[in-house]
ZAPA-419918 format. One record per residue: x, y, z of N, C-alpha, C in turn; residue in three letters. Coordinates in steps of 0.1 Angstrom, whole numbers, plus 2048, in hexadecimal, padded with zeros to 3 digits. Example, Ala and Ser with C-alpha at 12.3 -4.5 7.8 and 13.67 -1.06 7.14 Angstrom:
BEGIN
8847C784E87B7D384E8847DF84EALA
8807EA8478897F584788180084FSER
REM end
This chain:
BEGIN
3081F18C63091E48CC3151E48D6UNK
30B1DF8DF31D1DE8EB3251D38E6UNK
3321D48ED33A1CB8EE3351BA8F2UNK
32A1BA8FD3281B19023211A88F9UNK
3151B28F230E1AE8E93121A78DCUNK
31D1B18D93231AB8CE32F19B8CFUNK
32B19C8DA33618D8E132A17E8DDUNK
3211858E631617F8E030F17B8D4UNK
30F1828CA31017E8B93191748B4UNK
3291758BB32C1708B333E1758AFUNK
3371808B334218A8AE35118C8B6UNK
35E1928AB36A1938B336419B8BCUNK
37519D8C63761A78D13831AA8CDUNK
3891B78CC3981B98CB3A31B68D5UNK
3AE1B58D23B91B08DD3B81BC8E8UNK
3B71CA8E63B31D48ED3AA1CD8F6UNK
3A11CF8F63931CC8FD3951B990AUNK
39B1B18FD39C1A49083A51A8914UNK
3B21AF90E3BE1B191C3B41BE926UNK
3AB1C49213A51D092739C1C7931UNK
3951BC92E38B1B19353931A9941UNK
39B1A69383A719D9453AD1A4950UNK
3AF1B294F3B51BB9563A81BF964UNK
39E1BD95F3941C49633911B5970UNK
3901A796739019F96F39A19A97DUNK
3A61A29793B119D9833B11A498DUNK
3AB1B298C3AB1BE99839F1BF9A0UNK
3981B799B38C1B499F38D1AC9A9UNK
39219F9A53941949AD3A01989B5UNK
3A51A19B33B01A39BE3AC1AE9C9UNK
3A11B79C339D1C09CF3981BA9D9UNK
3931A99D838F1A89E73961989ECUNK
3A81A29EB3AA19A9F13B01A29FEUNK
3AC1A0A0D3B01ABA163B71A3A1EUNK
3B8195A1E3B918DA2A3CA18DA2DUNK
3CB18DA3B3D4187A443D817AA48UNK
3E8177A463EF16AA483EE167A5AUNK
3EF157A5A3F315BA68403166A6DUNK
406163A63413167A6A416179A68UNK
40B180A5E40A188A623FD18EA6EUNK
3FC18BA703ED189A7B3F918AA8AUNK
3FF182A8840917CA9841418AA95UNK
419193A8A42219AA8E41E1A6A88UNK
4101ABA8A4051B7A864081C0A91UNK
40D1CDA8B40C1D9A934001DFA8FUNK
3F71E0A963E51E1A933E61F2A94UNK
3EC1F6A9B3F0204A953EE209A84UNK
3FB202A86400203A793F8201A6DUNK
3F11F2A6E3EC1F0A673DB1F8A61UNK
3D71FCA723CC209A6D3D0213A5FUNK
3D9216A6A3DF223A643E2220A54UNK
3E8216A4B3E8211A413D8214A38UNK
3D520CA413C3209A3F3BF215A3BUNK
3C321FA453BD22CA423C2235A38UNK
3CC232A373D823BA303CF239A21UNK
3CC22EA203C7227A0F3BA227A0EUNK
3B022DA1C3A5232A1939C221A14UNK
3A0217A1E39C208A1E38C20AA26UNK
382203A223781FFA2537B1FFA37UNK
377206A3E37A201A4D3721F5A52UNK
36D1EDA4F3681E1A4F36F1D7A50UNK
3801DCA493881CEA453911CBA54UNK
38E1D7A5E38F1CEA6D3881BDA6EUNK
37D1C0A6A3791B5A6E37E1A7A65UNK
3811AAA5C38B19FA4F392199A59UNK
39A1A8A5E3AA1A1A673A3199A72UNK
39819EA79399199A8339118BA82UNK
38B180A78386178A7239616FA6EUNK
3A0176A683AB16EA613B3169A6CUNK
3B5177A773BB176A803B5169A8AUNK
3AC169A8C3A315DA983AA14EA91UNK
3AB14EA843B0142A7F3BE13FA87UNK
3C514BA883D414CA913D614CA9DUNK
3C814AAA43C814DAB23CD15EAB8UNK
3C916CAA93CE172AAD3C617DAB1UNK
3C4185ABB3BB190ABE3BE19EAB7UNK
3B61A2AB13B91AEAA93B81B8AB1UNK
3C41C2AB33BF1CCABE3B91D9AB8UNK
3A71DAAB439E1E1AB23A41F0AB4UNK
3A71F5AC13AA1FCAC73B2208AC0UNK
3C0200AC13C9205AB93CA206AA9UNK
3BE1F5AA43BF1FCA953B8208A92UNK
3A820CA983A3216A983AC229A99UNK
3B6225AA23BC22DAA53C5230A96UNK
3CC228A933D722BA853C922EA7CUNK
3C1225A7C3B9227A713B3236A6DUNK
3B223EA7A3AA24DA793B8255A74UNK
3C0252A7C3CE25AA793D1257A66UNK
3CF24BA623D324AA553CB256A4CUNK
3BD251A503B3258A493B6263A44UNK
3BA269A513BF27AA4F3C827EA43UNK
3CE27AA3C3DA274A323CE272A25UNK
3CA26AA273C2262A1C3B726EA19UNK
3B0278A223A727DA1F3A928CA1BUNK
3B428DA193BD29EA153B929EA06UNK
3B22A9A053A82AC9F93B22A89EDUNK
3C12AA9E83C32A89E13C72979DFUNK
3C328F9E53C42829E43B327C9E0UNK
3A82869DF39C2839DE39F2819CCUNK
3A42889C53A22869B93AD27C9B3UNK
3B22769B83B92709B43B525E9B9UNK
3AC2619C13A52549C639C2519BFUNK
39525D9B638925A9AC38F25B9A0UNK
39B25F99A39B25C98B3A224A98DUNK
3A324C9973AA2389973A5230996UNK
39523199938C22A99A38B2289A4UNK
38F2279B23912209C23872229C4UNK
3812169CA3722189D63792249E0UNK
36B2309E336E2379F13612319FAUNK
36522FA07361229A0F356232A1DUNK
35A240A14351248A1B35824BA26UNK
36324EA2D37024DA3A37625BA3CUNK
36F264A31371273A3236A27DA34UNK
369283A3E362291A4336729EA36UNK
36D29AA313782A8A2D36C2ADA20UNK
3642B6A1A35F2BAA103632BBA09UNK
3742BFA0637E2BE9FB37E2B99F4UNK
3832AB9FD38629D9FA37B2999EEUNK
36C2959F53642929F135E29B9E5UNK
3632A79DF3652B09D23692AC9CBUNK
3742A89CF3822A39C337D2989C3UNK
37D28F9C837927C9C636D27D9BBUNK
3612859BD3592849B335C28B9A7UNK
3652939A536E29899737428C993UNK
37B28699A38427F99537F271994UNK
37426D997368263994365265988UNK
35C27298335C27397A36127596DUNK
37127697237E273967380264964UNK
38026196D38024F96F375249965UNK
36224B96835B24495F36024694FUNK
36225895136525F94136C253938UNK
37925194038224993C37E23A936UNK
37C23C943377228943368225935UNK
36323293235A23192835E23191CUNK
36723991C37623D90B377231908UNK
37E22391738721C911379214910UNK
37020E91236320990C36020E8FFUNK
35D21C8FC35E2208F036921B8E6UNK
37021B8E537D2178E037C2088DEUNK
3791FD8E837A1F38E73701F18DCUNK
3631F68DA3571F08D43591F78C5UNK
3642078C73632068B436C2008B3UNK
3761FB8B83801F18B73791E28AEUNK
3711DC8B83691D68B035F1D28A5UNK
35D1DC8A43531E68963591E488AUNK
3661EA88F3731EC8833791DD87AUNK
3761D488C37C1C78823711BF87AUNK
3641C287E3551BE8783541C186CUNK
3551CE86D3541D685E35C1D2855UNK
36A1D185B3711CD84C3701BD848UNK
36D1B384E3651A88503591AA849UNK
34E1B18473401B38453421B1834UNK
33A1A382F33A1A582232A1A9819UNK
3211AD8273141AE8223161C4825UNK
3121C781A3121D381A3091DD821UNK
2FC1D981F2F41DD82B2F81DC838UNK
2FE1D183B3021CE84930A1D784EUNK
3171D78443221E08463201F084DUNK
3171F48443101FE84430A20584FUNK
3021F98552FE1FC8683081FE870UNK
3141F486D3231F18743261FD873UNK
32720686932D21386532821D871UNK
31721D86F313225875313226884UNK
30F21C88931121589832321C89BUNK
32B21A89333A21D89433C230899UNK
33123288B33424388E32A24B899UNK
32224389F31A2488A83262488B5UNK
32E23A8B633423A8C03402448BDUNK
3482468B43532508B334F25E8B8UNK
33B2618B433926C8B833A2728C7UNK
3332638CC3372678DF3422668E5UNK
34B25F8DB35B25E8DF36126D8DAUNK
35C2778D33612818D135A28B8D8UNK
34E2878DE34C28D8EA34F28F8F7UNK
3552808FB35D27D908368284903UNK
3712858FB37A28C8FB37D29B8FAUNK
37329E8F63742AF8F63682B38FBUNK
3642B290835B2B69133592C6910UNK
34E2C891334B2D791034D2DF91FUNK
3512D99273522DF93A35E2DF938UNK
3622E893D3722E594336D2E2952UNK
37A2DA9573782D79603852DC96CUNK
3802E697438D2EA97E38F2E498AUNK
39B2E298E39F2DA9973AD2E09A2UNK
3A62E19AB3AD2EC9B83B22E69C2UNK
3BF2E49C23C42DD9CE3CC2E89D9UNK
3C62E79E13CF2EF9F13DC2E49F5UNK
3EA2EB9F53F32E59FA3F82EAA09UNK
REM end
């Protein structure tokens, strides 16, 4: 039974799991927030600000954010030169040993890298990322199990609780002791 399902019945959720939900909601709603003040817009080195863009491997699309926030300022985004910082950032952002460290983080990639390295490691480190992010779901739901069960005064019931519990420990003892090793080669 997922977590979601079991919300649905009726059922707790552990303090684990609610602060894990709220966390999930705040970075969420915060990942789109890209926009420009006027008063940053009026004193933008568009250089610079590519180059940032690129450095962090941003959607290149978010020119157009600035230059939408910016019109509010009466300010012209100079295309030009953000394009210009923005390739130079890239360069930075797309050095293979920053590929895996953009995928165990979870970060959207935006696709902004030629480099086949890069694009190695990010899907390693993607797949360290879901691993993870599936543990702490796992975790959350026998978390929940745990407080059902000892709650459960119908014995049969308990009993599913139990089993439903040890099916999930079993893939949580799978995620944890992977039968691949997995190697990871960084050029300095």
């Amino acid at each position: 039974m997922s977590l979601i399902s079991n919300l649905e019945r009726g059922g707790s959720i552990s303090k684990y799991a609610k602060h894990g939900l709220l966390l999930g909601l705040v970075v969420t709603t915060m990942a789109g927030c890209a926009s420009m003040s006027p008063e940053e817009c009026k004193a933008a080195n568009w250089h610079q600000v590519g180059y940032q863009d690129g450095q962090q491997g941003e959607n290149p699309q978010i020119v157009n954010d600035y230059t939408e926030d910016c019109a509010e300022a009466k300010v012209v985004v100079d295309r030009i030169e953000w394009t210009k910082g923005f390739h130079e950032g890239t360069k930075v952002y797309c050095d293979p040993s920053n590929g895996y460290q953009v995928g165990v983080e979870g970060r959207e990639y935006y696709g902004v890298c030629e480099n086949p390295k890069f694009l190695k490691n990010y899907q390693m480190g993607k797949q360290e990322y879901q691993r993870q992010q599936r543990l702490n779901n796992l975790n959350a739901q026998i978390a929940s199990l745990d407080d059902q069960i000892s709650h459960e005064k119908d014995a049969k019931k308990a009993k599913q609780l139990r089993e439903q519990r040890k099916d999930l420990a079993h893939e949580r003892s799978q995620l944890l002791n992977p039968d691949v090793n997995m190697n990871i080669n960084f050029k300095f």
